[in-house]
C-alpha positions in Angstrom: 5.9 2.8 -14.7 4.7 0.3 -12.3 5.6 1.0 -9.3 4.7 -0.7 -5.9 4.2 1.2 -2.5 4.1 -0.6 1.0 4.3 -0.4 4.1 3.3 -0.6 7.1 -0.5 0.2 8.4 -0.7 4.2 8.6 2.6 4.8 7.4 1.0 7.3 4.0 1.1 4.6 0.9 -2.1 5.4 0.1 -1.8 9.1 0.6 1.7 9.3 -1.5 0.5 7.2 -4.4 -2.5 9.2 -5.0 0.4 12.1 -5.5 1.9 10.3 -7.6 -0.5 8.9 -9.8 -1.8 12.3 -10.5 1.4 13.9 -11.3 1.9 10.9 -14.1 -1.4 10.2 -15.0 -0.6 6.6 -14.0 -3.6 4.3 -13.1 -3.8 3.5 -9.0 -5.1 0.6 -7.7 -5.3 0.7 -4.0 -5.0 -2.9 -2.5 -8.0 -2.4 0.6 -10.1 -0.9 -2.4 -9.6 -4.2 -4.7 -9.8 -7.0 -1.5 -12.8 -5.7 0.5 -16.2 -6.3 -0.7 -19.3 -4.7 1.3 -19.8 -6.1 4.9 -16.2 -6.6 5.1 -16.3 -9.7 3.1 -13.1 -11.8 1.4 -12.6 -13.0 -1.9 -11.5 -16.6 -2.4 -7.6 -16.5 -2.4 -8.1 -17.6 -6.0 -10.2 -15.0 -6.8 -7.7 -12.7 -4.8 -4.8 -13.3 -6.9 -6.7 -13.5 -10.5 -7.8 -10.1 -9.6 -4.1 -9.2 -8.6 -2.3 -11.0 -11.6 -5.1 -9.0 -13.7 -3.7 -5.3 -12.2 -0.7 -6.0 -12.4 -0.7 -7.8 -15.8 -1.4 -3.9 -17.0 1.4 -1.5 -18.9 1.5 1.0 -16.4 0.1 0.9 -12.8 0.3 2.2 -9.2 -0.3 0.0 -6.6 -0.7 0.7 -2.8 -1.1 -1.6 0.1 0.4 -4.5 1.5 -1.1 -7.7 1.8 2.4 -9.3 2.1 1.1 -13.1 1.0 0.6 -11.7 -2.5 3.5 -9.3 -2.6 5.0 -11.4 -5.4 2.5 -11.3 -7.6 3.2 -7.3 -7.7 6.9 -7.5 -7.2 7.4 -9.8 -10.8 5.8 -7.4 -12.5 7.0 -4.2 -11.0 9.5 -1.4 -12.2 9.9 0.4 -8.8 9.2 -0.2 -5.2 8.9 2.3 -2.6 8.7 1.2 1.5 7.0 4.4 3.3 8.0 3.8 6.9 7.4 6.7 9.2 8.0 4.4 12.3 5.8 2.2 14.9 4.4 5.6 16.8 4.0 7.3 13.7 1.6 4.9 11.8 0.3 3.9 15.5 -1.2 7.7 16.0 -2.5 8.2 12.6 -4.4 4.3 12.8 -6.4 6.1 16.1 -6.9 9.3 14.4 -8.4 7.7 11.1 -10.4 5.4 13.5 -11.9 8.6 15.4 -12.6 9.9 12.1 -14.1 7.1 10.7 -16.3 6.8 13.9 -16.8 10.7 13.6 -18.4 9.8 10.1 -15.3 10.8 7.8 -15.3 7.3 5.6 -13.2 8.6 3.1 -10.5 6.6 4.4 -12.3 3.7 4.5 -11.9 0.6 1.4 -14.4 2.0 -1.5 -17.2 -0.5 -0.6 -17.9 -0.4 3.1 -18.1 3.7 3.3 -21.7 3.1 2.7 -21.5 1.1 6.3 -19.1 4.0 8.0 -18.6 4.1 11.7 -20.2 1.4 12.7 -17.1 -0.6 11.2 -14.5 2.2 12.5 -13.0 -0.1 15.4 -12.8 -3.4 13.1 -9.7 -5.1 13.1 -8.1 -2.0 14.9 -6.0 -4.3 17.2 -4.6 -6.2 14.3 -3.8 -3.6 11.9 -1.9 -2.2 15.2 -0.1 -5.0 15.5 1.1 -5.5 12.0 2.1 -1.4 12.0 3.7 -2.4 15.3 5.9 -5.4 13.8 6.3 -4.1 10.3 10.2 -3.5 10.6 10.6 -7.0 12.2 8.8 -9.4 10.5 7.3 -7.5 6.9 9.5 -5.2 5.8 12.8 -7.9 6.0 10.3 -10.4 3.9 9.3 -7.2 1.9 13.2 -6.9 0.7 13.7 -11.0 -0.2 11.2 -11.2 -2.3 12.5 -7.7 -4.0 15.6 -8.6 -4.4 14.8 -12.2 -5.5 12.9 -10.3 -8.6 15.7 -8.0 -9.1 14.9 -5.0 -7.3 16.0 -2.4 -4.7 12.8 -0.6 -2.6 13.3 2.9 -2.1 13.3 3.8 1.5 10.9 6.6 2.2 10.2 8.1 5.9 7.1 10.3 6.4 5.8 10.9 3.2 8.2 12.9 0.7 7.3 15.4 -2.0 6.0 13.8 -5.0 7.9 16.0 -7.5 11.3 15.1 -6.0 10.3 11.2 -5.7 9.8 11.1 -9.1 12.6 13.2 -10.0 14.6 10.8 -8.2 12.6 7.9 -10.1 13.1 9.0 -13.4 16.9 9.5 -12.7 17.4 6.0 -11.7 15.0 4.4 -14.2 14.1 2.4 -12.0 15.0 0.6 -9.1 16.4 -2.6 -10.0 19.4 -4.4 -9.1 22.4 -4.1 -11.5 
């Protein structure tokens, strides 16, 4: 399986992938995790899309997050895709309650190498993120299906986050979510 998850900011990806990849034992790769280095810095978009093309050049692979200028590089490669959209006010209110808890000193949620730095990072980017959660349906999610459908496949509409078991039941069924 390789199987991409998106959506917008707060909407669950990484939350439902980590389901999934321990039901199947499939390797997850969360996109924050693999872009951010410590003190919030960038790769090179180079570098950015070796270390994609690398992921994703993998058998079997989970990958969450969205980063919408490389979502190519995932959707060639991919078996399955899954949208997680909860809605604007949905992924709105859980983007100020990981914030609180990020400045309450729960850094779990943030990317793997800046929990070191916690809260003092908690409000970074907020307004942005917002915004792209805000605009997901309009501007994201319509790119999110071209490119899909130009590699052949149909995303799997999710709302708030559904039970793992009957996601992949529903996976397994369909092989997989390509276009006839």
């Amino acid at each position: 399986m390789r199987l991409v998850v998106a959506g917008p900011p707060g909407a669950g990806k990484t939350r439902l992938a980590t389901a999934l990849a321990a039901r199947t034992t499939t390797p997850l790769y969360d996109l924050d995790d693999l872009y951010w280095g410590s003190g919030w810095t960038r790769p090179t978009p180079e570098t950015w899309r070796t270390r994609l093309t690398e992921v994703t050049g993998r058998d079997s692979w989970i990958i969450a997050g969205n980063f919408q200028p490389t979502m190519d590089i995932r959707l060639r490669r991919a078996t399955h895709v899954i949208v997680v959209d909860p809605g604007p006010a949905v992924c709105l209110a859980r983007l100020a309650r990981r914030t609180l808890g990020i400045y309450l000193g729960r850094t779990e949620e943030l990317p793997r190498h800046l929990r070191a730095e916690g809260r003092r990072q908690a409000g970074r980017g907020l307004t942005r993120i917002a915004r792209t959660a805000a605009r997901y349906r309009h501007v994201e999610l319509p790119q999110t299906h071209r490119l899909a459908h130009t590699h052949g496949l149909r995303p799997l509409h999710v709302g708030r986050t559904p039970d793992p078991t009957t996601l992949l039941t529903h996976l397994s069924l369909d092989r997989s979510t390509r276009c006839a």
